[in-house]
DOTIDREN-697924 format. One line per 10 residues: number of its first residue (from 0); their letters; for each residue y, x, z of N, C-alpha, C. Coordinates in steps of 0.1 Angstrom, whole numbers, padded with zeros to 4 digits, always signed. Each point is the difference from the previous one (the first is absolute). Example, Ala and Ser with C-alpha at 12.3 -4.5 7.8 and 13.67 -1.06 7.14 Angstrom:
2
0	AS	-0057 +0132 +0078 +0012 -0009 +0000 +0012 +0009 +0000  +0011 -0004 -0007 +0011 +0009 +0000 +0011 -0008 +0008
***
This chain:
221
0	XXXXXXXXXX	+0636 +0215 -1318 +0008 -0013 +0001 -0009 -0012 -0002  -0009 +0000 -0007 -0009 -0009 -0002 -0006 -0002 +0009  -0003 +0009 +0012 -0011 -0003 +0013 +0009 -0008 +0010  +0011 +0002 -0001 +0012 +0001 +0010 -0001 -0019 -0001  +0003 -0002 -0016 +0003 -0014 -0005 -0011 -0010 +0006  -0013 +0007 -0006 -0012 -0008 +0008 +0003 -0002 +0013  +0002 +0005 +0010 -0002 -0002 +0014 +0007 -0005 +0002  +0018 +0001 -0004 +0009 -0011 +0003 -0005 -0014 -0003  -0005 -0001 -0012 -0003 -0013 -0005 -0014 -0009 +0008  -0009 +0010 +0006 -0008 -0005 +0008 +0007 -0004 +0013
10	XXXXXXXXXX	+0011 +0006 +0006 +0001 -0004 +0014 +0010 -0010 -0003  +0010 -0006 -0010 +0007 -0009 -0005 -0011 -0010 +0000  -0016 +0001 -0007 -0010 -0015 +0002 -0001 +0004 +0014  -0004 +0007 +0005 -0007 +0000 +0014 +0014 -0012 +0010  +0009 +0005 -0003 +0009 -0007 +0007 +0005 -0016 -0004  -0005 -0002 -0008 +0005 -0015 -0009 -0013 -0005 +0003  -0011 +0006 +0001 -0011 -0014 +0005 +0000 +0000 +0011  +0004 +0014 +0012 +0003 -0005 +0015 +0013 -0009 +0002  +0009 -0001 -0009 +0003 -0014 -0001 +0004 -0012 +0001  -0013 -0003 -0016 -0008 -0006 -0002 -0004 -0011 +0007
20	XXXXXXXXXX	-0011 +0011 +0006 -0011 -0004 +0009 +0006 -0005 +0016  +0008 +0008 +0005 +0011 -0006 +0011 +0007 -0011 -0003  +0004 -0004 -0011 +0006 -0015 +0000 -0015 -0009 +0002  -0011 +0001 -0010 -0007 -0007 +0002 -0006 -0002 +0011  -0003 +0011 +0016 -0003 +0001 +0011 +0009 -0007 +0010  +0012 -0009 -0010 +0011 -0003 +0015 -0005 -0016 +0000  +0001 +0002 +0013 -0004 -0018 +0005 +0011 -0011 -0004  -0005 -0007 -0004 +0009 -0011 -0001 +0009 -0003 +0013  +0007 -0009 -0005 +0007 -0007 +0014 -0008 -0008 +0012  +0001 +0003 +0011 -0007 -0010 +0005 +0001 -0014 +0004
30	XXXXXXXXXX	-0005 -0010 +0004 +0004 -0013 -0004 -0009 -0002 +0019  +0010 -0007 +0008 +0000 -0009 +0008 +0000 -0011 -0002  -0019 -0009 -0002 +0002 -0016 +0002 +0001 -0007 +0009  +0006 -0013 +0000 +0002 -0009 +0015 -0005 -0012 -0001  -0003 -0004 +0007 -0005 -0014 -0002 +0009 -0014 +0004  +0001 -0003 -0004 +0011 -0013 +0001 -0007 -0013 +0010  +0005 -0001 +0015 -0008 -0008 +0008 +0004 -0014 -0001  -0003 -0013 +0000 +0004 -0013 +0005 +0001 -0003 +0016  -0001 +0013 +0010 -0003 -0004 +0014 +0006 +0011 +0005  +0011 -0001 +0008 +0001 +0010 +0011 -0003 -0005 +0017
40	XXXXXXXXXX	-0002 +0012 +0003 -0008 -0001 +0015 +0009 +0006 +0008  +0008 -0007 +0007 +0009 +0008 +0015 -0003 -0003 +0014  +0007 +0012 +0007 -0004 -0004 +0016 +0014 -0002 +0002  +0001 -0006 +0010 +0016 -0005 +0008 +0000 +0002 +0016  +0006 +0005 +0007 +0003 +0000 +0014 +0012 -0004 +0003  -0006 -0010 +0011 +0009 -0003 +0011 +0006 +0005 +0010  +0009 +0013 +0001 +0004 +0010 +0006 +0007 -0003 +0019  -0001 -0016 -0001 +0000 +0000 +0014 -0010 -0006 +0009  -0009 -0004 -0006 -0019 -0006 +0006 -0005 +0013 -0006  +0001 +0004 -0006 -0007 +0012 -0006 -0015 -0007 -0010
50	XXXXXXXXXX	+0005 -0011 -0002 -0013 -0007 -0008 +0000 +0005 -0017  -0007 +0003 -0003 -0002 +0003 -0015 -0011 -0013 -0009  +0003 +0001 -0013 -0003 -0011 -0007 -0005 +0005 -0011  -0011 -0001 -0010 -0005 +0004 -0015 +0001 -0013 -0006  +0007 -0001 -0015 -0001 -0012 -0008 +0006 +0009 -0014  -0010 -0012 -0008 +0003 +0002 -0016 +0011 -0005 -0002  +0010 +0002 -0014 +0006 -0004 -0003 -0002 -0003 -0017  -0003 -0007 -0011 +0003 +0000 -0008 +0016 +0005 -0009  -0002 +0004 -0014 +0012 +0006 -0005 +0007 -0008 -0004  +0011 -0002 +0003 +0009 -0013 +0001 -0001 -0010 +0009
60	XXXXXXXXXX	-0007 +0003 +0012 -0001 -0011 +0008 +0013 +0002 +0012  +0007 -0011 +0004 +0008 +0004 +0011 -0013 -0002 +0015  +0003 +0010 +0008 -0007 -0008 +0016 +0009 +0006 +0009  -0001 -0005 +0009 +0011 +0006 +0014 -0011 +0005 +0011  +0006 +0009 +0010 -0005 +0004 +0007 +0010 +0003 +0009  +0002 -0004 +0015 +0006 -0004 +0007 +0012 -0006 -0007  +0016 +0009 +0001 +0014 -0003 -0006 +0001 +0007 -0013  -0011 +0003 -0007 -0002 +0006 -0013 -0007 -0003 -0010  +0003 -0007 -0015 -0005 +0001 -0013 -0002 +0001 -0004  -0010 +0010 -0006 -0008 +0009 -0007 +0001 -0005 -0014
70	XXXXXXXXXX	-0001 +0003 -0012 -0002 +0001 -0014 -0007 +0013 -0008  -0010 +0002 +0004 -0006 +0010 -0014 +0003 -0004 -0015  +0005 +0013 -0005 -0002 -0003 -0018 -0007 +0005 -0006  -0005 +0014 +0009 -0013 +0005 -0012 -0006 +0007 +0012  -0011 +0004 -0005 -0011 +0006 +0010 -0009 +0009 -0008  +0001 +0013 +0000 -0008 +0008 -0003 -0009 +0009 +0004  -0014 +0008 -0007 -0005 +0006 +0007 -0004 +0011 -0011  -0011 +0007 +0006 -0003 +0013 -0011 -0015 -0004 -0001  -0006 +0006 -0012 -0012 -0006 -0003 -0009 +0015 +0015  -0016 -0004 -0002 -0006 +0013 +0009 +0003 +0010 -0001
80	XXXXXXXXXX	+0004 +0001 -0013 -0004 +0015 -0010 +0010 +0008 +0008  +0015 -0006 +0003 +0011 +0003 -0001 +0002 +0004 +0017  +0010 +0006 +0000 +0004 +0001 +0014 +0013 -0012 +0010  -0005 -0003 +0007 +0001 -0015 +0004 +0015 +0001 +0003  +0006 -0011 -0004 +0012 -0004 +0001 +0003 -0011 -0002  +0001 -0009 +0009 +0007 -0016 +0002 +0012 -0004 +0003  +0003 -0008 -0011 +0014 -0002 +0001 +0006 -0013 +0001  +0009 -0005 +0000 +0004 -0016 +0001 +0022 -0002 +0001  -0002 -0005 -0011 +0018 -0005 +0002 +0000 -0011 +0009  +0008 -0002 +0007 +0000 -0009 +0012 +0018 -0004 -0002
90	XXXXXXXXXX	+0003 -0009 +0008 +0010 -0009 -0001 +0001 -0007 +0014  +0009 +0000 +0007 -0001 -0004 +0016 +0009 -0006 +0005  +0001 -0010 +0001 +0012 -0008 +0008 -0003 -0003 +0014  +0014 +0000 +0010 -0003 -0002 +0011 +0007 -0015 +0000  -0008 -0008 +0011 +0004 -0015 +0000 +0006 +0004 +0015  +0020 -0004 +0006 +0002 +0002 +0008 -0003 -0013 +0006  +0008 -0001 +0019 -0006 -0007 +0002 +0009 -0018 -0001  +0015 +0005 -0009 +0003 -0009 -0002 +0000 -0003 -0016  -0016 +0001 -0002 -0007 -0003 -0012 +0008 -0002 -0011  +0008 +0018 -0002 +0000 +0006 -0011 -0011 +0008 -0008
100	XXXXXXXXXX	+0007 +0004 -0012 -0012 +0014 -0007 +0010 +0007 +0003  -0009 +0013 +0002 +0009 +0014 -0003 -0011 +0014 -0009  +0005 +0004 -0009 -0010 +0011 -0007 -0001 +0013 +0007  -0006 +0001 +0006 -0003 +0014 +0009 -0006 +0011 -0007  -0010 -0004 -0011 -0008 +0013 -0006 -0004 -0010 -0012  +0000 +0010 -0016 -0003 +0003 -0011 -0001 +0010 -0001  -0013 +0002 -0005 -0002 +0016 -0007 -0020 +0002 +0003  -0003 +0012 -0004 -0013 +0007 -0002 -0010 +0002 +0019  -0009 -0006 -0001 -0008 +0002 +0015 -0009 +0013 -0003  -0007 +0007 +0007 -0009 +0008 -0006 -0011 -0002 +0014
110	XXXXXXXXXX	-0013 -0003 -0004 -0011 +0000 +0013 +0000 +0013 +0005  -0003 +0009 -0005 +0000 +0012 +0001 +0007 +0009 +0012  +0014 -0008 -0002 +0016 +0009 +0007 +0005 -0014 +0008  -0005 -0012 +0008 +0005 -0009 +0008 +0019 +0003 +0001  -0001 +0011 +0005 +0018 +0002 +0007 +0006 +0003 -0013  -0005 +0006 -0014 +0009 +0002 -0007 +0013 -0010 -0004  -0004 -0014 -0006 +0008 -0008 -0007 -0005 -0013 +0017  +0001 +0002 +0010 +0003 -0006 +0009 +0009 -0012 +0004  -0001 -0014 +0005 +0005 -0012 +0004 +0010 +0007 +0011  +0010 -0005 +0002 +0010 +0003 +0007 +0005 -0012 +0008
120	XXXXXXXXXX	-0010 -0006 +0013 +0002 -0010 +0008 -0005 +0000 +0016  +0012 -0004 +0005 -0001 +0004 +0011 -0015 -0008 +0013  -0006 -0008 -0010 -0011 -0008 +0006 -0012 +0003 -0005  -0006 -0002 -0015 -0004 -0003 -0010 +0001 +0015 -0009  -0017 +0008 +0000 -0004 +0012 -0008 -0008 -0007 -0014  +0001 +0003 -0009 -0013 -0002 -0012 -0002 +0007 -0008  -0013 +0001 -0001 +0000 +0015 -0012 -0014 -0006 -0006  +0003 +0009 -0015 -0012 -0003 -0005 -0016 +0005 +0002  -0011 -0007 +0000 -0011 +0007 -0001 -0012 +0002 -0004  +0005 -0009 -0016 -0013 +0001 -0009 +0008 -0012 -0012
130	XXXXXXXXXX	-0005 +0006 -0011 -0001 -0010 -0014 -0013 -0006 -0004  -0003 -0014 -0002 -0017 +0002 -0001 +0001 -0017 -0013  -0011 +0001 -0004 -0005 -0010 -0009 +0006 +0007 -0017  +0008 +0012 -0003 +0002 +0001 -0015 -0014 +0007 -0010  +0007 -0001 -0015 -0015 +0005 -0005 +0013 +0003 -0013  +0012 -0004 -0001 +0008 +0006 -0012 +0009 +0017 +0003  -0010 +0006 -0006 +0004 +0017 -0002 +0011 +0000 -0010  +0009 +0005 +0004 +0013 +0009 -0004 +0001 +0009 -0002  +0000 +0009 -0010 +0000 +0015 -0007 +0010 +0003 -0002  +0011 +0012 +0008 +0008 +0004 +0001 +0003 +0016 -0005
140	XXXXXXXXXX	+0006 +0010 -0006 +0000 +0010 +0006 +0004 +0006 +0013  -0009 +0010 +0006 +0004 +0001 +0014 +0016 +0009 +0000  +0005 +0006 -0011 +0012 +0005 +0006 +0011 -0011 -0007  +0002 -0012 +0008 +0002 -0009 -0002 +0003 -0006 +0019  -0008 +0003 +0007 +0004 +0006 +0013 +0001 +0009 +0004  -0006 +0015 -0006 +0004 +0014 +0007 +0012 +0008 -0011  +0011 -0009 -0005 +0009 +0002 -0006 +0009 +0013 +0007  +0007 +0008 -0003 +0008 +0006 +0005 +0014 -0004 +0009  +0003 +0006 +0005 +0010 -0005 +0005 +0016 +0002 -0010  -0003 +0010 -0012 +0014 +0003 -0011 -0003 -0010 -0003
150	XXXXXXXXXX	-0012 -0006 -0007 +0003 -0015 -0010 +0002 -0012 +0006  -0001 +0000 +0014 +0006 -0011 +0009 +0015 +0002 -0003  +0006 +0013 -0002 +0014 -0001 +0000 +0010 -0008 -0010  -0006 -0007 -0014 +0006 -0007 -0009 +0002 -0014 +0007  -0015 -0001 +0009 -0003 -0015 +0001 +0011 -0005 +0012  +0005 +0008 +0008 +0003 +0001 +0013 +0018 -0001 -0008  +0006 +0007 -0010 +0012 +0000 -0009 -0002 -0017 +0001  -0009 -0009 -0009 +0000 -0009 -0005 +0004 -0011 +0011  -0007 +0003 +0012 +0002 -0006 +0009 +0013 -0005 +0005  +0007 +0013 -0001 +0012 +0004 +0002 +0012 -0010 -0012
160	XXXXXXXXXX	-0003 -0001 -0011 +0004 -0003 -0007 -0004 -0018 -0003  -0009 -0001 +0007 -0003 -0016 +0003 +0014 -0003 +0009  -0001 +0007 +0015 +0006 -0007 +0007 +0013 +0001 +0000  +0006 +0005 -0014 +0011 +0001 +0000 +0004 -0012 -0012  -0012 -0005 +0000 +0003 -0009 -0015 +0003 +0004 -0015  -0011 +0009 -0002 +0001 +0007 -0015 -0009 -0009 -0007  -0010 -0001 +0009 -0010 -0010 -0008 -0011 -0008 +0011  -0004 -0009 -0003 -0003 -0011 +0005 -0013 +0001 +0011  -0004 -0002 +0013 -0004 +0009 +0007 -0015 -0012 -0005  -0009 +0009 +0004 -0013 -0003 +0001 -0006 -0012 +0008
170	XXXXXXXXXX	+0007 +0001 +0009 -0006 -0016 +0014 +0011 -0010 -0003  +0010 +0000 -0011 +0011 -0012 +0001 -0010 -0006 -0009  -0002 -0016 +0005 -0004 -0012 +0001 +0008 -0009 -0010  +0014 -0005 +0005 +0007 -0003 -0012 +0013 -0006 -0001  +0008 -0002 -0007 +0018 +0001 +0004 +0002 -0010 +0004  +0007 -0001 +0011 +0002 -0017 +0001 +0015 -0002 +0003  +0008 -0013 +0000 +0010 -0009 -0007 +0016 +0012 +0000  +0002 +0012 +0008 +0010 +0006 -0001 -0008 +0012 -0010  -0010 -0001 -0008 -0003 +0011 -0009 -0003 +0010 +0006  -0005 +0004 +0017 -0002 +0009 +0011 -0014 -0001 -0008
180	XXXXXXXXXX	-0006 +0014 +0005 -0015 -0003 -0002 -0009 +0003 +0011  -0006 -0010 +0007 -0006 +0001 +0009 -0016 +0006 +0005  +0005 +0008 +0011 -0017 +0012 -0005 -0008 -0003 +0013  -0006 +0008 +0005 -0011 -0002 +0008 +0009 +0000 +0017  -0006 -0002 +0010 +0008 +0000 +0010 +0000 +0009 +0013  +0008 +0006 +0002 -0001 +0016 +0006 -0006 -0003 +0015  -0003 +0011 +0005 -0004 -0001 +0014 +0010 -0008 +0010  -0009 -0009 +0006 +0008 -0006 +0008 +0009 -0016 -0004  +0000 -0003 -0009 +0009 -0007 -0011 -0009 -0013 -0001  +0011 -0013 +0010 -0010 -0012 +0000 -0004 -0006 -0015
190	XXXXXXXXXX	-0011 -0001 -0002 -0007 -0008 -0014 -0007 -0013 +0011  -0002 -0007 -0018 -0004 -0014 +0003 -0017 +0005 -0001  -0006 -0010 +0006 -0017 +0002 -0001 -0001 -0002 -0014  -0013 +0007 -0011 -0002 -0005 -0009 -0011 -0006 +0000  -0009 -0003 +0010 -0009 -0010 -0001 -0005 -0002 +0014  -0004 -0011 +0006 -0006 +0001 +0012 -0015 +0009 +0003  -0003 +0002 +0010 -0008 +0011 +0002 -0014 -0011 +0003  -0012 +0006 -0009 -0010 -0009 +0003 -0010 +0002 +0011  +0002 +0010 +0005 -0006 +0003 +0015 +0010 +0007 +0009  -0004 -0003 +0014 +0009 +0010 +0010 -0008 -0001 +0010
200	XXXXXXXXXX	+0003 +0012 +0006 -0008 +0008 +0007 +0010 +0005 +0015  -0005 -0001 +0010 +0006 +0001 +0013 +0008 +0009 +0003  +0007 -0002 +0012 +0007 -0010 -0002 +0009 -0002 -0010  +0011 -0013 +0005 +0006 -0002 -0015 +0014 -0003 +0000  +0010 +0003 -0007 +0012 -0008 +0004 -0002 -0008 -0015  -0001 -0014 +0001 +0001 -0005 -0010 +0008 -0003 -0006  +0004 -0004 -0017 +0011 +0002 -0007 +0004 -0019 -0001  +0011 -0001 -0005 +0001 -0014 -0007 -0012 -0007 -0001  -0004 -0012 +0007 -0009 -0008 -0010 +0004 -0005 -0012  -0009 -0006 -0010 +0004 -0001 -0011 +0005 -0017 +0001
210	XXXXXXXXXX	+0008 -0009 -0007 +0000 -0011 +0000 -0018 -0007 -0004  +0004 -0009 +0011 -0017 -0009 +0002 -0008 +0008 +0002  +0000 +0009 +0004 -0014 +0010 +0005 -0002 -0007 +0018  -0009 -0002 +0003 -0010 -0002 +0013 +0004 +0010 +0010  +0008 -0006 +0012 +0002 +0017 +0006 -0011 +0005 +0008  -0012 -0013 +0002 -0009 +0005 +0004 -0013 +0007 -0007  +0000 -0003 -0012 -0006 +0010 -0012 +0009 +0006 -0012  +0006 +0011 +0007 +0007 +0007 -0011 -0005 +0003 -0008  -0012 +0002 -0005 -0008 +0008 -0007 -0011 -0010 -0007  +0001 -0011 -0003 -0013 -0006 -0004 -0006 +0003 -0013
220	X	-0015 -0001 +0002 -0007 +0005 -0011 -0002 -0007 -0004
***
C-alpha cells in the first residue's frame, strides 16, 4: 500500500507542475499597434475622361474633387513590425448640380480592399492609398479586432435597442426645439456643408460661394 501511495503521489506532482509549467508557457495576448496619421493620401478618377488624380488630404480637412467632398477623421497605419493595414474614416458629400449637399458615404476605407467599403457614384471613384507623416503608436489588444462573431451578438442587441429608443444612440449630436434628437445623416439625405473645402481638384462642380469671397479666387491664400 505504501508503494502504491508513493506513485500516486508522484504522478499527482508530475501532473501539477505540467500545469504549472503550461500556464507559465502560454503567451500572452497579442497586441496590434497603429499609428495615428495627420495625412491621408487618395486617388480619385474621373470615370468618363478616364483621368485619375493623387492628393493629400489632411485629417479634418474638407477638399472636393470633382462633385465630391471629402473629410478624413482619422488615418491609420501599422508600425513595420506589423502586418500592413491602412485604414481611414472618410465622410463624403456629393455637391449636386443645383448646389446642394447630399451624404453619399460615411464609414471605414481600407487601402488594402479598394472595392470593399467603396464610393457609390455614378462619375467620380476614390479610394484610399496611403496614411503618411504619423509617429503616435496606439497599443491595442489585437482580439479587439479578431473578436468573434458570438460577442458581436450583445453589441448588435444594443444596436437594436438604440434604434428603438432604449437608450441614446452613439452619433446623436443633440436635441433640438421639439426635444427630437438629431443624429448623423443617412445615405443620401441633403446636409448643409460644414466647412468650405480648401482645395479642389478637377473637375469641379462648385458649391455656394461664401458671402464676399472673390469668384475669381475662391481659394485665396
Amino acid at each position: 500500500m505504501s508503494r502504491m501511495t508513493a506513485r500516486r503521489a508522484a504522478g499527482a506532482f508530475l501532473l501539477l507542475g505540467g500545469v504549472v509549467l503550461g500556464g507559465a508557457l502560454t503567451p500572452a495576448p497579442a497586441r496590434a499597434d497603429k499609428i495615428r496619421n495627420p495625412t491621408a493620401v487618395f486617388a480619385g478618377l474621373d470615370k468618363i475622361t478616364g483621368r485619375t488624380v493623387s492628393f493629400e488630404v489632411a485629417v479634418d480637412e474638407t477638399v472636393q474633387f470633382g462633385a465630391l467632398q471629402l473629410t478624413p477623421r482619422v488615418c491609420y497605419t501599422r508600425p513595420p513590425t506589423e502586418s500592413a493595414k491602412t485604414t481611414a474614416f472618410l465622410e463624403v458629400d456629393e455637391v449636386t448640380l443645383e448646389n446642394k449637399y447630399r451624404r453619399i458615404f460615411t464609414g471605414w476605407m481600407f487601402a488594402s480592399s479598394p472595392g470593399l467599403h467603396a464610393i457609390e457614384h455614378p462619375i467620380y471613384d476614390v479610394w484610399l492609398v496611403d496614411c503618411k507623416g504619423g509617429t503616435d503608436l496606439i497599443a491595442e489588444p489585437k482580439e479587439q479586432e479578431d473578436a468573434p462573431v458570438a460577442a458581436a451578438k450583445p453589441e448588435g442587441r444594443k444596436r437594436r435597442e438604440q434604434a428603438r429608443g432604449g437608450e441614446e444612440a452613439p452619433r446623436a449630436r443633440q436635441v433640438n426645439r421639439q426635444g427630437q434628437v438629431d443624429v448623423e445623416p443617412l445615405r443620401g439625405t441633403p446636409v448643409q456643408p460644414r466647412q468650405s473645402p480648401s482645395r479642389r481638384f478637377f473637375p469641379t462642380n462648385d458649391g455656394p460661394m461664401p458671402a464676399g469671397a472673390d469668384p475669381m479666387n475662391p481659394n485665396p491664400r
